[in-house]
Every structure is written in structure tokens, then in C-alpha cells.
N, CA, C and O atoms as a printed pandas DataFrame, in Angstrom:
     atom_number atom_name residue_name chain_id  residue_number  x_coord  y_coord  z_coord
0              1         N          UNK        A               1   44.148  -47.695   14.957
1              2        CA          UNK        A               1   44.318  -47.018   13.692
2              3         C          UNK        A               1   44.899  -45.638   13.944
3              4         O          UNK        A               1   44.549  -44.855   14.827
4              5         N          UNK        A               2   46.099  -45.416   12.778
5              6        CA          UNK        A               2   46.279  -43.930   12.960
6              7         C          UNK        A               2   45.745  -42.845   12.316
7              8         O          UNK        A               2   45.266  -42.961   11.188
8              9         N          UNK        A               3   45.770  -41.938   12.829
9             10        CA          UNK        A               3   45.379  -40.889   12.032
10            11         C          UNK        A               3   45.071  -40.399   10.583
11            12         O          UNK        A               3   44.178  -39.638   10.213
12            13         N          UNK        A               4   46.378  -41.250    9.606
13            14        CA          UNK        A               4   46.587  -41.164    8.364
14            15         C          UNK        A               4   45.632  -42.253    7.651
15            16         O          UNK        A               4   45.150  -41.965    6.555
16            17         N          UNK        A               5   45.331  -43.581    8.289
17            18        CA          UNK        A               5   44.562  -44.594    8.180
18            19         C          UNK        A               5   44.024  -44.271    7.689
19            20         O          UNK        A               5   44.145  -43.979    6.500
20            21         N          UNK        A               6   42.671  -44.104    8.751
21            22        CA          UNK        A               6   42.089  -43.270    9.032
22            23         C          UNK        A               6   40.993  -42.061    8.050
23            24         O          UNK        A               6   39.811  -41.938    7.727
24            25         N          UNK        A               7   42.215  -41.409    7.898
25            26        CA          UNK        A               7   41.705  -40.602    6.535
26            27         C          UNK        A               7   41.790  -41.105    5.008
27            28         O          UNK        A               7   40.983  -40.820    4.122
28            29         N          UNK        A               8   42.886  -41.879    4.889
29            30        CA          UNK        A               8   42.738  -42.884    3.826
30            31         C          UNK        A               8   41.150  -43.361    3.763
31            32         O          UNK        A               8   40.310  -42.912    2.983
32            33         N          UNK        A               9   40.943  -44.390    4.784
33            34        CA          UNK        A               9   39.603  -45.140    4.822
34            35         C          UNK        A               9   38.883  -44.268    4.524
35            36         O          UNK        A               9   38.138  -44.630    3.613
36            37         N          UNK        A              10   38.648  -42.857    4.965
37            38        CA          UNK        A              10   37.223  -41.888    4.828
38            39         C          UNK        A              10   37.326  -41.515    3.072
39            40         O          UNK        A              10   36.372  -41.378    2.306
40            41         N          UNK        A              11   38.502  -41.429    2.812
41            42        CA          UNK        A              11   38.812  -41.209    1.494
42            43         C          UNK        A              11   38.244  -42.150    0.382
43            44         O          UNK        A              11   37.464  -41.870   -0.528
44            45         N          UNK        A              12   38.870  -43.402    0.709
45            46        CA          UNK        A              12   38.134  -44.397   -0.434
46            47         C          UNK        A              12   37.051  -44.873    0.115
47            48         O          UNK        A              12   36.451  -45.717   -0.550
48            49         N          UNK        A              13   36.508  -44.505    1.402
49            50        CA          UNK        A              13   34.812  -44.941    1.424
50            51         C          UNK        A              13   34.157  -43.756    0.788
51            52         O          UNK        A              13   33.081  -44.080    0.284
52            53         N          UNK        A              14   34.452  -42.482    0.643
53            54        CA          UNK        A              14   33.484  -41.435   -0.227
54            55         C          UNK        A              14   33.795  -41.695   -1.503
55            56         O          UNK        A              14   32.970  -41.397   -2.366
56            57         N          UNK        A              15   34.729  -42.148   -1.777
57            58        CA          UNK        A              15   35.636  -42.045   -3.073
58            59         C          UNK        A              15   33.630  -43.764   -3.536
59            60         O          UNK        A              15   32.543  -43.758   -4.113
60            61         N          UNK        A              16   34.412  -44.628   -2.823
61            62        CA          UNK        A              16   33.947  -45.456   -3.474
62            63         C          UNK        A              16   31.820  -45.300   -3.353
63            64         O          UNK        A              16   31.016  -45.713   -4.189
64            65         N          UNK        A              17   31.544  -44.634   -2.138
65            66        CA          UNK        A              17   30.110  -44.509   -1.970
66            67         C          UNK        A              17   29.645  -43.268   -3.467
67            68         O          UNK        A              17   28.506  -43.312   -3.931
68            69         N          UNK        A              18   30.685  -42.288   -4.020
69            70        CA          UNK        A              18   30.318  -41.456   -4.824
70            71         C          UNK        A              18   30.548  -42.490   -6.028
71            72         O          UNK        A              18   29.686  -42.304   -6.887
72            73         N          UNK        A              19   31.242  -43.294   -6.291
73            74        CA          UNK        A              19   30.799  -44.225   -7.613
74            75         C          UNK        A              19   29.693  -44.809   -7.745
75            76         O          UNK        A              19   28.944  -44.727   -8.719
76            77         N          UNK        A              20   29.497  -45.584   -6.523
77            78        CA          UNK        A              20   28.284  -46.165   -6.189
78            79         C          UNK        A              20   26.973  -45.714   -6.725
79            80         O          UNK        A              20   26.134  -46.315   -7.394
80            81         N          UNK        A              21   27.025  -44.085   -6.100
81            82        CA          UNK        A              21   26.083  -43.585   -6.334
82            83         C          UNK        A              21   25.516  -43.111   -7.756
83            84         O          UNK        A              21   24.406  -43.233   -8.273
84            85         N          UNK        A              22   26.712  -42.525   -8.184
85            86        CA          UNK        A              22   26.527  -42.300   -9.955
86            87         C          UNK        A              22   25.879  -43.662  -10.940
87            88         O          UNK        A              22   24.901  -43.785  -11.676
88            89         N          UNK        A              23   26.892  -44.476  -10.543
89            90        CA          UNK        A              23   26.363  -46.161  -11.302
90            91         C          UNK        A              23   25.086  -46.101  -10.565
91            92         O          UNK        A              23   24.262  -45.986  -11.473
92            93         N          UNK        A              24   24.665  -46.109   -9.836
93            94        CA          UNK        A              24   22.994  -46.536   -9.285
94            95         C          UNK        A              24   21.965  -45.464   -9.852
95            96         O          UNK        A              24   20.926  -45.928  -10.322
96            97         N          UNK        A              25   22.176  -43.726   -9.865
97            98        CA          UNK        A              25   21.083  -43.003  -10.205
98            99         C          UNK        A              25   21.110  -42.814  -12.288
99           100         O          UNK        A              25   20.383  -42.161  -13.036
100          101         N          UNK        A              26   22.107  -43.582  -12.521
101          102        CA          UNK        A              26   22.580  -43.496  -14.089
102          103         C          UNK        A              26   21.701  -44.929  -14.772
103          104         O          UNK        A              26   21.224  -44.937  -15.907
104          105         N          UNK        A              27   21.633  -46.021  -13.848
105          106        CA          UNK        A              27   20.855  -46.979  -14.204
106          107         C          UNK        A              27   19.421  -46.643  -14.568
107          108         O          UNK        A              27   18.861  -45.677  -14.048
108          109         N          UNK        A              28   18.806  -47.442  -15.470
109          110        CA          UNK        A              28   17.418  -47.638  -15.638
110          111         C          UNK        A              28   16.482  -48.074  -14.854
111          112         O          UNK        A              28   15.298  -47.763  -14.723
112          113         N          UNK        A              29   17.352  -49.054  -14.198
113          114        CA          UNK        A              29   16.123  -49.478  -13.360
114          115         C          UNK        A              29   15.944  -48.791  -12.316
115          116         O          UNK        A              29   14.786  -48.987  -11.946
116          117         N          UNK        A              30   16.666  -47.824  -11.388
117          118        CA          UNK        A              30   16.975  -46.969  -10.586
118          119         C          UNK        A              30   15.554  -45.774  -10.963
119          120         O          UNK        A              30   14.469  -45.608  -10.405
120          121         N          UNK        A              31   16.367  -44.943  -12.460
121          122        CA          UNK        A              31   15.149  -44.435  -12.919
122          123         C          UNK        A              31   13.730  -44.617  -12.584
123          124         O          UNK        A              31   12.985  -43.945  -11.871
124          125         N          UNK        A              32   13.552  -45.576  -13.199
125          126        CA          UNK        A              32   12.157  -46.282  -13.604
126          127         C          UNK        A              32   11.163  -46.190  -12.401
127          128         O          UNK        A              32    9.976  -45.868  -12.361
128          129         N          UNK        A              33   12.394  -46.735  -11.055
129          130        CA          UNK        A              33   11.794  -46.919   -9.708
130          131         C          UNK        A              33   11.036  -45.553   -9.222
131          132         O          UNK        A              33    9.933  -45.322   -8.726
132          133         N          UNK        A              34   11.903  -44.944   -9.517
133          134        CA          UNK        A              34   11.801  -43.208   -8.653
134          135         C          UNK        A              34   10.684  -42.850   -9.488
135          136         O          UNK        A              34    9.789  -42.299   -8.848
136          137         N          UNK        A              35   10.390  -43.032  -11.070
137          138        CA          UNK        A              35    9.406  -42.067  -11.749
138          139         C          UNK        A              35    8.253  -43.438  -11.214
139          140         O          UNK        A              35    7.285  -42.740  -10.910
140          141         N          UNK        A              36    7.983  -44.313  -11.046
141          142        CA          UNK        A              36    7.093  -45.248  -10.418
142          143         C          UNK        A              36    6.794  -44.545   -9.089
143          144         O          UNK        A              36    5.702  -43.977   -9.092
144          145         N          UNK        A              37    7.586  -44.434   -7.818
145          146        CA          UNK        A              37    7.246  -44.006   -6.867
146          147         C          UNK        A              37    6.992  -42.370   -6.323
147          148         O          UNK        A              37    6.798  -41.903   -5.201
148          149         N          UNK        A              38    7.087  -41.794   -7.596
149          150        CA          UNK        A              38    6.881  -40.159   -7.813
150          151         C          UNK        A              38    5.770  -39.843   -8.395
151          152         O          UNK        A              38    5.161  -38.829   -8.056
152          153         N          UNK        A              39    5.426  -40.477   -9.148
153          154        CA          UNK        A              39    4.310  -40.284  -10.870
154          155         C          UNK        A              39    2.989  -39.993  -10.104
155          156         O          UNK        A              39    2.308  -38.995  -10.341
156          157         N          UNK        A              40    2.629  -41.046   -9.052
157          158        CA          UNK        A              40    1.299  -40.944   -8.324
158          159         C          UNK        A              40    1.166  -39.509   -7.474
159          160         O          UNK        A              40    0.145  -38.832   -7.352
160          161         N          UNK        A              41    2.449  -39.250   -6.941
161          162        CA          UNK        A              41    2.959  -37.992   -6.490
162          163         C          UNK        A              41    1.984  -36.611   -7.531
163          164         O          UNK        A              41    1.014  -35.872   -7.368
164          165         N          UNK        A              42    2.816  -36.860   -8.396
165          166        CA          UNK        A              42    2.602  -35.768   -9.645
166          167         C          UNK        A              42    0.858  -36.084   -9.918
167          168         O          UNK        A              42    0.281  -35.035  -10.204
168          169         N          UNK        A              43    0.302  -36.816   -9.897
169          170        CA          UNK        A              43   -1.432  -36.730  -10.312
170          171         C          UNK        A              43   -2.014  -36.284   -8.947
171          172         O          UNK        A              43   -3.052  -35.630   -8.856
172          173         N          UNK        A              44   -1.254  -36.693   -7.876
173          174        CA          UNK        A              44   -2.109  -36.300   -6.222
174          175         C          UNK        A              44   -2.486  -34.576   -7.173
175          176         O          UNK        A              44   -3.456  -34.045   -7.715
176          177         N          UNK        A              45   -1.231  -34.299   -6.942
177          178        CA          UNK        A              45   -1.035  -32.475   -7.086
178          179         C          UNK        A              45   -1.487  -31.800   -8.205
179          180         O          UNK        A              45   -1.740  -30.599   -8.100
180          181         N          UNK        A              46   -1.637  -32.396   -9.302
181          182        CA          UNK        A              46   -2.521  -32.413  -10.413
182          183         C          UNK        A              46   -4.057  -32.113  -10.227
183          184         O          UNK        A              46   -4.597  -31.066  -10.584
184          185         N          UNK        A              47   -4.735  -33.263   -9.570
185          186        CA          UNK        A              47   -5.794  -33.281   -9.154
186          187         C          UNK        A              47   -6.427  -32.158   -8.183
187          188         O          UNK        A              47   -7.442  -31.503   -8.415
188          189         N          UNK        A              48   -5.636  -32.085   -7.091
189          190        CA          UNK        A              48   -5.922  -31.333   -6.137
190          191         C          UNK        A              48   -5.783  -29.469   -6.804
191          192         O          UNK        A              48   -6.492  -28.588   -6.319
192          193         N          UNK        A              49   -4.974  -29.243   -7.705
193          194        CA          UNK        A              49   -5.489  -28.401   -8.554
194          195         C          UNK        A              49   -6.353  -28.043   -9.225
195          196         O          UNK        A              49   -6.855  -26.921   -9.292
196          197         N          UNK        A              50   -6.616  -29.032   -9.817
197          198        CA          UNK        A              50   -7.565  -28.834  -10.439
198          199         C          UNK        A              50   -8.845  -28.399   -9.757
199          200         O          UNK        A              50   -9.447  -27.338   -9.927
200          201         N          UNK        A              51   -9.278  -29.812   -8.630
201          202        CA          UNK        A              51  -10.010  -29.172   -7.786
202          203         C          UNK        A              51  -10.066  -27.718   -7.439
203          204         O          UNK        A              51  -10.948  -26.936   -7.792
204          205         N          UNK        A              52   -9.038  -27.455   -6.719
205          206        CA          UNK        A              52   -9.371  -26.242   -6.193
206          207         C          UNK        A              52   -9.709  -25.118   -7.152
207          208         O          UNK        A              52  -10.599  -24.269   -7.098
208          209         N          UNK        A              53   -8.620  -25.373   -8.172
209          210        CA          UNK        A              53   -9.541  -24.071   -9.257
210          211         C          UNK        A              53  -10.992  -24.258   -9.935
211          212         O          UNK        A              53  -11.520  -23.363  -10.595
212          213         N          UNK        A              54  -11.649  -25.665   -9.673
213          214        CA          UNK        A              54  -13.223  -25.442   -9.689
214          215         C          UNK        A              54  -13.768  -24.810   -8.414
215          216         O          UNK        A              54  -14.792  -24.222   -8.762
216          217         N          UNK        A              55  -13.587  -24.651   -7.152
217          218        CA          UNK        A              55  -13.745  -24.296   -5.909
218          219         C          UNK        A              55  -13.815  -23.158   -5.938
219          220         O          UNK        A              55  -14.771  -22.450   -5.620
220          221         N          UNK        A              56  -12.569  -22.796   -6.413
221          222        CA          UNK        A              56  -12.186  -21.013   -6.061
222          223         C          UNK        A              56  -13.517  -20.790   -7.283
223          224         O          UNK        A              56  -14.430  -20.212   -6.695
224          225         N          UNK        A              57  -13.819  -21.000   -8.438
225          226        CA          UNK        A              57  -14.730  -20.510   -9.500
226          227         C          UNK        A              57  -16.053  -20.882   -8.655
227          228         O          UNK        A              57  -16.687  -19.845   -8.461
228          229         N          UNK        A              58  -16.667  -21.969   -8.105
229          230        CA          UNK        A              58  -17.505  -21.868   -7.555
230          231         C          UNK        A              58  -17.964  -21.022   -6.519
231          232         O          UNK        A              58  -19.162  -20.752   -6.427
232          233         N          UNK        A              59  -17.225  -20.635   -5.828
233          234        CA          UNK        A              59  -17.158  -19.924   -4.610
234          235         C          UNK        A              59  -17.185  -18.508   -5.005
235          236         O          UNK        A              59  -17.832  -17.710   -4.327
236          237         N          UNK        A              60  -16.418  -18.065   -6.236
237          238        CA          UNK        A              60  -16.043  -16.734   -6.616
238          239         C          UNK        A              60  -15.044  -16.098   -6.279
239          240         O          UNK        A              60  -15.006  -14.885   -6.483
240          241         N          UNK        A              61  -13.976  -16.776   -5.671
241          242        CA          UNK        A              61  -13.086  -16.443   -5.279
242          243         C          UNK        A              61  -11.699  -16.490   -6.838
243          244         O          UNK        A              61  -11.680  -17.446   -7.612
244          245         N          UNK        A              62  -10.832  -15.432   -6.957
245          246        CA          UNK        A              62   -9.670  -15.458   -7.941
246          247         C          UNK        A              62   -8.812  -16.372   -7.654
247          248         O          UNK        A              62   -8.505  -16.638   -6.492
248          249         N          UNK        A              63   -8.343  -16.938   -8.641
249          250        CA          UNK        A              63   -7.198  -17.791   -8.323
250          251         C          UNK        A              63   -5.736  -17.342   -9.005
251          252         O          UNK        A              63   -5.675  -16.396   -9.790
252          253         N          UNK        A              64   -4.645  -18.076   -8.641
253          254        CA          UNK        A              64   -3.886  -17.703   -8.693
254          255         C          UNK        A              64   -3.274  -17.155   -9.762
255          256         O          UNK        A              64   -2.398  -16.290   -9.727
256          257         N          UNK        A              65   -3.868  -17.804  -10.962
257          258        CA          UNK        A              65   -3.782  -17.457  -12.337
258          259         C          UNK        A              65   -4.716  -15.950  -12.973
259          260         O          UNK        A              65   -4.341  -15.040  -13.713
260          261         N          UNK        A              66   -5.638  -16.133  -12.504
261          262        CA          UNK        A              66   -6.372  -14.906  -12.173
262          263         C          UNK        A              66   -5.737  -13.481  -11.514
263          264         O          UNK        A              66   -5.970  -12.348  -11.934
264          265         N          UNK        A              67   -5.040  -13.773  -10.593
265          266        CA          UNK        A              67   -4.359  -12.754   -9.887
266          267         C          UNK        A              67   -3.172  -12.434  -10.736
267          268         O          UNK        A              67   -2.925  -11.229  -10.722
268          269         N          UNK        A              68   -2.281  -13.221  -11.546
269          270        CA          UNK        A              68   -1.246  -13.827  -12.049
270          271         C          UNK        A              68   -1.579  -12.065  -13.820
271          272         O          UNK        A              68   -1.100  -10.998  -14.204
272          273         N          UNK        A              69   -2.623  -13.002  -14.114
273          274        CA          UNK        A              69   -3.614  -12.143  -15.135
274          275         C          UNK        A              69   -3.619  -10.938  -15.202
275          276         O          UNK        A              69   -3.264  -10.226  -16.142
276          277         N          UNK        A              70   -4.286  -10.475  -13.556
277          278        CA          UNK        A              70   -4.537   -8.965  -13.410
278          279         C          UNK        A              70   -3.637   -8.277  -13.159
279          280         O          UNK        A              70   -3.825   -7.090  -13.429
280          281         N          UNK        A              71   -2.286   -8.645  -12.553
281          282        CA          UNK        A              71   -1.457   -8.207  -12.190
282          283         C          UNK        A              71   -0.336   -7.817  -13.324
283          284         O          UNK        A              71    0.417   -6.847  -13.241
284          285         N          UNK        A              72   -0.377   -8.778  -14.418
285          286        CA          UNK        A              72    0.175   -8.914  -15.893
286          287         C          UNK        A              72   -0.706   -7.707  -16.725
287          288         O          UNK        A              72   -0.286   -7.083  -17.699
288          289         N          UNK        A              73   -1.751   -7.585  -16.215
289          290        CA          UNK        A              73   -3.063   -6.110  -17.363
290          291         C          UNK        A              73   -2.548   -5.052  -16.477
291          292         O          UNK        A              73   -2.441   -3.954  -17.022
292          293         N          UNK        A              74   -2.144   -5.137  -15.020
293          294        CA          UNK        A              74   -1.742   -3.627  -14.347
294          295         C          UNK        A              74   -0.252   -3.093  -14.878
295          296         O          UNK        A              74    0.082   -1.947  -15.176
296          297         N          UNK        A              75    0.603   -4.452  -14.892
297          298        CA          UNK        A              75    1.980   -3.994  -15.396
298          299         C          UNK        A              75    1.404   -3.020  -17.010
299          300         O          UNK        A              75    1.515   -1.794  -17.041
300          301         N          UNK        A              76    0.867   -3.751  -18.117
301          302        CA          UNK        A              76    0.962   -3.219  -19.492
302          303         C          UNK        A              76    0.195   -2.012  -18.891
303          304         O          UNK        A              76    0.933   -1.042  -19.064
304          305         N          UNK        A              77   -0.817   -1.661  -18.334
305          306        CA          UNK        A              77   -1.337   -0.270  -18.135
306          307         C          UNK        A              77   -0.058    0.835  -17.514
307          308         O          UNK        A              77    0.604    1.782  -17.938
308          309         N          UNK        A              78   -0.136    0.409  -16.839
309          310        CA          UNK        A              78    1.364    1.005  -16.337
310          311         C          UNK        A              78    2.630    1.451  -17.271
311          312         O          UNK        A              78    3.230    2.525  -17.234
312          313         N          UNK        A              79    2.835    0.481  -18.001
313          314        CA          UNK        A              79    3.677    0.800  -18.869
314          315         C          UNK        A              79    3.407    1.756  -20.186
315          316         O          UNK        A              79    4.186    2.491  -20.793
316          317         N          UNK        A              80    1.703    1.406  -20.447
317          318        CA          UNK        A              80    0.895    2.578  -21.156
318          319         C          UNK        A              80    1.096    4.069  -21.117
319          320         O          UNK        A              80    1.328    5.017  -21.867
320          321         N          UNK        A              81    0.845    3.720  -19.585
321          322        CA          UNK        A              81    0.779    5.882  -19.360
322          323         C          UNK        A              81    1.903    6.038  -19.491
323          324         O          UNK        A              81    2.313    6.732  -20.421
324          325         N          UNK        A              82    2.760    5.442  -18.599
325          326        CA          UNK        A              82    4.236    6.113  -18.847
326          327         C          UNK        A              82    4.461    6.192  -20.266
327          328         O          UNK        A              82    4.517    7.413  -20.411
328          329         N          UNK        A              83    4.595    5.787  -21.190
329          330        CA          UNK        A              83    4.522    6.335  -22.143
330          331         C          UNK        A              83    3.810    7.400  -23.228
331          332         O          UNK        A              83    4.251    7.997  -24.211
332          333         N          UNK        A              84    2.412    7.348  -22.535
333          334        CA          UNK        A              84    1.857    8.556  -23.123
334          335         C          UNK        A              84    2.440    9.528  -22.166
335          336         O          UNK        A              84    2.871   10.556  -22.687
336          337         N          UNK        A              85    2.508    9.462  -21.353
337          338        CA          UNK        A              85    3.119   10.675  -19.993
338          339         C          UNK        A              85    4.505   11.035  -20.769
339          340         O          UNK        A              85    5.005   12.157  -20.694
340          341         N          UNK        A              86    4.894   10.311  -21.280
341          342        CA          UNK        A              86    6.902   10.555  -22.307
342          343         C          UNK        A              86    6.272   11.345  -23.063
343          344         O          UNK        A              86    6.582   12.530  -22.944
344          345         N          UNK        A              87    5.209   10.996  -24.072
345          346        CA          UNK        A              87    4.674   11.607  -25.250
346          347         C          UNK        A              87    4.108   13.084  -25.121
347          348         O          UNK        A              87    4.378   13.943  -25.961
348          349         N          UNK        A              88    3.252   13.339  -23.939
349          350        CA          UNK        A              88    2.594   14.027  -23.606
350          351         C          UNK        A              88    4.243   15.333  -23.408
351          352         O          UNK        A              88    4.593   16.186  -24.224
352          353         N          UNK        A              89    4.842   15.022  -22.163
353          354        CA          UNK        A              89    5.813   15.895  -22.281
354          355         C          UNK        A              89    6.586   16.693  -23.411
355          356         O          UNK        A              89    6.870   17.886  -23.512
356          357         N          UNK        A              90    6.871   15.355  -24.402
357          358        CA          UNK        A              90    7.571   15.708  -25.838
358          359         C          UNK        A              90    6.764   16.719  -26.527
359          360         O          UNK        A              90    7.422   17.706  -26.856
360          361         N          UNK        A              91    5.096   16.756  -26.943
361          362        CA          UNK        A              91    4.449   17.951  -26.942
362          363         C          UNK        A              91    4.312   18.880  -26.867
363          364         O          UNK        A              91    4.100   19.749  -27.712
364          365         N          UNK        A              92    4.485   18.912  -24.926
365          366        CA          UNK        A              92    4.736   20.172  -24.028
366          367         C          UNK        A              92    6.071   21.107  -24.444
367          368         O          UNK        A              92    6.370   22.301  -24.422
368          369         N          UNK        A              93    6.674   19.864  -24.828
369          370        CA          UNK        A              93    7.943   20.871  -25.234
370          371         C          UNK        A              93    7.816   21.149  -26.637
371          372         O          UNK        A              93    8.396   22.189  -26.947
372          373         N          UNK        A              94    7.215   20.526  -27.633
373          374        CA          UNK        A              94    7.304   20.853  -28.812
374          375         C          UNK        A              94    6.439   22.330  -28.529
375          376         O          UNK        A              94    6.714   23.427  -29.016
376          377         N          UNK        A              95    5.526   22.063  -27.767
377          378        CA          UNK        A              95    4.254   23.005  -28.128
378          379         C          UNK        A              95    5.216   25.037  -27.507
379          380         O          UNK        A              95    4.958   26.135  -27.999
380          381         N          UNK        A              96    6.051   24.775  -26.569
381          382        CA          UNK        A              96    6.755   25.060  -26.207
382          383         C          UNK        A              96    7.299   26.028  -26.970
383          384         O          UNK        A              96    7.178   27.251  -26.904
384          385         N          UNK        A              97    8.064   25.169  -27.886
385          386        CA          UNK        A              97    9.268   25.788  -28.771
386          387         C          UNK        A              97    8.601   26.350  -29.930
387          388         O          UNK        A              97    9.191   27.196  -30.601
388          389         N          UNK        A              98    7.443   25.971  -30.232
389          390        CA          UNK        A              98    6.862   26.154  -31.394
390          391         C          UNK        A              98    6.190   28.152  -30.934
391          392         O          UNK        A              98    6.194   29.204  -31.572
392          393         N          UNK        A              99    5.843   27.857  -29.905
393          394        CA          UNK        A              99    5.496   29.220  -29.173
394          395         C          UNK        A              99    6.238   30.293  -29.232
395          396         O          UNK        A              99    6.069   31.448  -29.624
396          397         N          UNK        A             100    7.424   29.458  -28.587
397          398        CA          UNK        A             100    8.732   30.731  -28.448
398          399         C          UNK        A             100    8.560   31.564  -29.808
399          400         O          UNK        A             100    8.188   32.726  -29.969
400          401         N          UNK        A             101    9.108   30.204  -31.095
401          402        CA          UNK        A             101    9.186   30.548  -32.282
402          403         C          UNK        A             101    8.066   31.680  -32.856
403          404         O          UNK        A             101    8.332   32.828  -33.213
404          405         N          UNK        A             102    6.928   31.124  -32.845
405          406        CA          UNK        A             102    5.891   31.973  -33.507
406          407         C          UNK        A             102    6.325   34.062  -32.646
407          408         O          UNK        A             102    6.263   35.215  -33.075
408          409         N          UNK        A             103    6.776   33.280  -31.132
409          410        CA          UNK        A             103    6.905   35.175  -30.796
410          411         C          UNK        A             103    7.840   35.895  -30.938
411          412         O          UNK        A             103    7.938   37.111  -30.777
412          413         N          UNK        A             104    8.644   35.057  -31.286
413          414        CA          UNK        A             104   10.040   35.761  -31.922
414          415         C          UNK        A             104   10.209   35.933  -33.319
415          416         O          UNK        A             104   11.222   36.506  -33.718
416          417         N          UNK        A             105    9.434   35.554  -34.046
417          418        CA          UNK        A             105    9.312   35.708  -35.269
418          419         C          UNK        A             105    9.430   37.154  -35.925
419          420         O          UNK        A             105    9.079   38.125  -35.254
420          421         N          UNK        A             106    9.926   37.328  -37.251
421          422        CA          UNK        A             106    9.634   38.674  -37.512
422          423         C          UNK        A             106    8.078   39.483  -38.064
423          424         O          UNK        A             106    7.560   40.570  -38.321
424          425         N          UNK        A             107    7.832   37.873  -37.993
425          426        CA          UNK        A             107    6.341   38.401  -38.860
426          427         C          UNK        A             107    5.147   38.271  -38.038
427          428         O          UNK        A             107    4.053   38.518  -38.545
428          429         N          UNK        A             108    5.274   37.780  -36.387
429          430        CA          UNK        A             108    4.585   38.052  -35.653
430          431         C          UNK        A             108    4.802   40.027  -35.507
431          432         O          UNK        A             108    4.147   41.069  -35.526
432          433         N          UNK        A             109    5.743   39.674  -35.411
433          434        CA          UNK        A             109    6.255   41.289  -34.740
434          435         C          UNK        A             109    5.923   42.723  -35.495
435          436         O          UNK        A             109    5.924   43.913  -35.182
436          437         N          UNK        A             110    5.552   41.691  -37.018
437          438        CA          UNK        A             110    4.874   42.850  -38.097
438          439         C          UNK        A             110    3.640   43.090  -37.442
439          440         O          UNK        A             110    3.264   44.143  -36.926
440          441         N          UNK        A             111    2.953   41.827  -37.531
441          442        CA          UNK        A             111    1.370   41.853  -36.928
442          443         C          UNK        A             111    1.174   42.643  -35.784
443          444         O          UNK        A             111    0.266   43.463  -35.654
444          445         N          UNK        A             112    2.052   42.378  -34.947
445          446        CA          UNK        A             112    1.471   43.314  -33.544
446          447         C          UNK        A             112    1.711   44.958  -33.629
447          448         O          UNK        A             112    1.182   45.885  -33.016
448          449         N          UNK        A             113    2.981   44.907  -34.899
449          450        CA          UNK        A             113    3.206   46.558  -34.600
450          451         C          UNK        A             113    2.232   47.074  -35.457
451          452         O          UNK        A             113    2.043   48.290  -35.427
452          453         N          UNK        A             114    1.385   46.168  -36.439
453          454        CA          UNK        A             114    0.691   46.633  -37.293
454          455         C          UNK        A             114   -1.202   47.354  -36.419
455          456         O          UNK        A             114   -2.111   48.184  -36.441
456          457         N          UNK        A             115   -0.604   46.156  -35.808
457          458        CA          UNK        A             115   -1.934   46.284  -34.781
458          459         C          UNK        A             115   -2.302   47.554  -33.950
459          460         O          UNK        A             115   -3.324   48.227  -33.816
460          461         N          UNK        A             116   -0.718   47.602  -33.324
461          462        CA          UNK        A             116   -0.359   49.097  -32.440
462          463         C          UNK        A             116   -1.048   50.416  -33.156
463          464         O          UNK        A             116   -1.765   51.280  -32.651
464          465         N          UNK        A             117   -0.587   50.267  -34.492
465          466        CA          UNK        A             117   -0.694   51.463  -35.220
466          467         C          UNK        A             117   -1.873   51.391  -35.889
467          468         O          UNK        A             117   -2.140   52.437  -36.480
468          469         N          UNK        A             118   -2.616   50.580  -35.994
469          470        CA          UNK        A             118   -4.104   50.390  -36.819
470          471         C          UNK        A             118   -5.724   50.735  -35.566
471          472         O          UNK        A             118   -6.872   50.639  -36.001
């Protein structure tokens, strides 16, 4: 065989093994087989969950959902302060400006000279 053969043959054997394959995993009965020889699969791992999250509760140990939980209440706390910490600043500065204002005022400036002289 030559070279060109060759690659022909590799050509229509993928050519024809990729039809193959589509017509076979597109069938029903194909289906049917795999969720038959998987399904028992899926209850092993089911089960064995389950188990263990009575285990971990017996034992006292957190599980993953648990951790999953606390870690989900640390994010919203987190995200809490930082926002009172935004708020708190906005304050600081209101409280700030409101200061300046009151000492620059003209009617502070009555009061104190009134004060001077009283």
C-alpha cells in the first residue's frame, strides 16, 4: 500500500467509525443500556451520602453543607461591615463638612465675638 492509500483508508475508517458512533449513542436502546448500567451507580453514591451525613451528625463532626452554610453567613457578614464601614465614612465626612460649616459661619462668629466681649 501507498502512502495515499493509506490515508484514504484512515480517512473512511474514522469517517465511517464516527457514523457508527453517532447512530449507536442516538439509539434507544444504546440509551436505555447505559442509564441501566449507571442508575445503580447513581443510588451506590446516593446512599453512601446519605450515610455519611448521618455519621458526620452523629459523631459531631460539620459536613460539607454545613461548612458550605458557614462560609455563605461569613461572606453576607463581610459584606455587612463593608458597608456599614462605606456608611460610617459617608458620616465622617458629612459630620466633617457640617463642622467646617457651623465654624465658618457668620453666626457662629457672632457668638464667639459676643462671648469675647461679654
Amino acid at each position: 500500500m501507498n502512502e495515499k492509500s493509506v490515508k484514504d483508508w484512515m480517512e473512511n475508517w474514522e469517517k465511517a467509525a464516527g457514523d457508527w458512533m453517532e447512530e449507536v449513542t442516538k439509539s434507544q436502546h444504546f440509551i436505555r443500556g447505559m442509564l441501566e448500567t449507571y442508575e445503580p451507580l447513581f443510588d451506590v453514591s446516593k446512599n453512601y451520602n446519605v450515610a455519611r451525613e448521618k455519621w458526620f451528625e452523629t459523631v459531631g463532626i460539620s459536613s460539607k453543607q454545613d461548612s458550605v452554610r458557614i462560609a455563605q453567613q461569613i461572606v453576607n457578614l463581610e459584606t455587612r461591615i463593608a458597608d456599614l464601614q462605606e456608611q460610617i465614612a459617608g458620616l465622617s465626612t458629612q459630620n466633617s463638612e457640617i463642622l467646617k460649616a457651623v465654624k465658618t459661619s457668620p453666626t457662629q462668629k457672632t457668638v464667639k465675638s459676643k462671648k469675647i466681649q461679654g
